[in-house]
N, C-alpha and C positions, 0 to 999 in steps of 0.2 A: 309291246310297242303302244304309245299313247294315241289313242284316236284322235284326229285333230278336229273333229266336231265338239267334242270333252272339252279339248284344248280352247277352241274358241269360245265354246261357254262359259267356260270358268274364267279367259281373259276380260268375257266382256263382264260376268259380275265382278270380278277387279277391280275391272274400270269403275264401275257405280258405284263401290262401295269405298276404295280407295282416295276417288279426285272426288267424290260430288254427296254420297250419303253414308258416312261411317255406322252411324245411327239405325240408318234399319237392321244389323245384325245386331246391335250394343257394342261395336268396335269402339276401341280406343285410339285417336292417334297425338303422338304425340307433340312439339307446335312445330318439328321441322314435316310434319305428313308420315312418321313411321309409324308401324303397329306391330306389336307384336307376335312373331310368327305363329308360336303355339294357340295364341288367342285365338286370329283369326283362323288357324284350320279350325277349333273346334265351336267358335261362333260361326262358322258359313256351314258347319254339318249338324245345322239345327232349322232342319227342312228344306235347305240349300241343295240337296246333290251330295256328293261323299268328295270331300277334296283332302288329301292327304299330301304330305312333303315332299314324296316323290313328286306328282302329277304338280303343287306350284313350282317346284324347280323348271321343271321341262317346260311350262308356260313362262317362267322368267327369262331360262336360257332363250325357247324357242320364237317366244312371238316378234313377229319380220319386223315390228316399227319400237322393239325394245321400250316398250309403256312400263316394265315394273322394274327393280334394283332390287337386291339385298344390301343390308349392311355386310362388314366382311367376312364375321362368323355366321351369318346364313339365320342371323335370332331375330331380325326386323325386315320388313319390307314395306317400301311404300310405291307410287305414284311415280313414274320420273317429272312429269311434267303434267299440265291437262286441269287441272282442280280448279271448281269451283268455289271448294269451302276457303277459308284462310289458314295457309300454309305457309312456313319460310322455308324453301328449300337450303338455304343458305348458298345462294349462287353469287359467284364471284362475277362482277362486270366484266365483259372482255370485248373485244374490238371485234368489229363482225367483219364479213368478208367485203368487198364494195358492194357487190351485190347480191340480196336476199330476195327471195322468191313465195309468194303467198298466190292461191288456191280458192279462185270463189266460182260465183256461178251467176248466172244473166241476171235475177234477181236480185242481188245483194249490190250492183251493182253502181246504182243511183246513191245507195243510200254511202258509200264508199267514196263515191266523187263526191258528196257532200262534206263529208268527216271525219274522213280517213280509214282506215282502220282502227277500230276500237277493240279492246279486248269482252266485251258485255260480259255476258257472267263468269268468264273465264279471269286467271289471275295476270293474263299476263295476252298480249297478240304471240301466236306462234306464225314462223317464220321458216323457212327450207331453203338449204345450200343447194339443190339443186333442184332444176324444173323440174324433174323428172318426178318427185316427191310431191312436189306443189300439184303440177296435172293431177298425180292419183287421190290430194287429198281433197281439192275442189272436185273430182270426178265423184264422188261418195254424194254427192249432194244432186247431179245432175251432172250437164253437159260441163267441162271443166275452163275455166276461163284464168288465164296466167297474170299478174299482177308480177312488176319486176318494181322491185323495193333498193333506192337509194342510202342500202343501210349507211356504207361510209360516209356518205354526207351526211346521213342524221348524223354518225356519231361525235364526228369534227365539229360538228352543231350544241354537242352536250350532251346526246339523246343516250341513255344506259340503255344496253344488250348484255345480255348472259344466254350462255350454250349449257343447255340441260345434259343431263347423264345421256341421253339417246342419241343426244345430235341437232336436239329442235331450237332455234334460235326463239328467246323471249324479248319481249320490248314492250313497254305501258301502252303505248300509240304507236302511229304511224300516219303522222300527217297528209292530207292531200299533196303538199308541195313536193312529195320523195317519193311520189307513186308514178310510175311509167303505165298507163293502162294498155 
């Protein structure tokens, strides 16, 4: 059985190596965010920890907010979403649901009624179908503050959305005029 302490370390080097620094191992990815799976085991077990096939599977099956994908023979994996570098995931535009839900905290606040939601270093604003998501992912920062997002009128508007592999709705902005605070 995998220790889910293992589990969480290795998802969160994932996270850093796949959305934000491929570079610190020498990973390669490719321009949609894959790398190659043999690579990366044996670039992350060069003073990384020991991660093997088994242990990224069970981190890909098992992590609760589904951050990583294989291709379908199990030879690439990348990111579902999240990255800071330049990545095409090759996401198709889709019609989001009337209402999308975004996760901040008392801080970020001001600066949000001024300009919306921006995505700053990230590729893209992420966005959640349900509150329930939105609460846990503003709670990670602090006291959790709900933002109820106007997606269907952005999108009757023009505004493109696409739904990642996991679930997360992406959007470039998010204007003040579609924010419920």
């Amino acid at each position: 059985m995998t220790n889910d302490k293992i589990a969480k370390g290795v998802s969160k080097f994932l996270s850093y190596v796949l959305r934000h620094s491929p570079e610190t191992i020498n990973l390669r990815l490719d321009e949609n965010g894959w790398a190659n799976v043999d690579e990366l085991i044996a670039k992350s077990n060069n003073g990384h920890g020991q991660i093997d096939f088994d242990l990224l599977d069970y981190v890909v099956q098992n992590n609760d907010k589904q951050r990583f994908t294989f291709n379908e023979d199990k030879t690439k994996i990348r990111a579902s979403q999240g990255h800071s570098i330049a990545v095409d995931l090759a996401l198709k535009p889709a019609e989001p649901l009337e209402y999308l839900y975004h996760g901040t905290v008392e801080k970020s606040l001001a600066k949000i009624k001024e300009q919306g939601l921006q995505k700053m270093s990230r590729q893209h604003v992420h966005l959640s179908a349900d509150v329930e998501t939105a609460i846990k992912v503003g709670g990670r920062r602090g006291v959790p503050i709900l933002l109820t997002i106007r997606s269907g009128e952005m999108f009757r508007a023009g505004y493109s959305f696409y739904l990642s592999a996991n679930g997360v709705w992406l959007t470039d902005l998010v204007p003040v005029a579609y924010i419920e605070f």
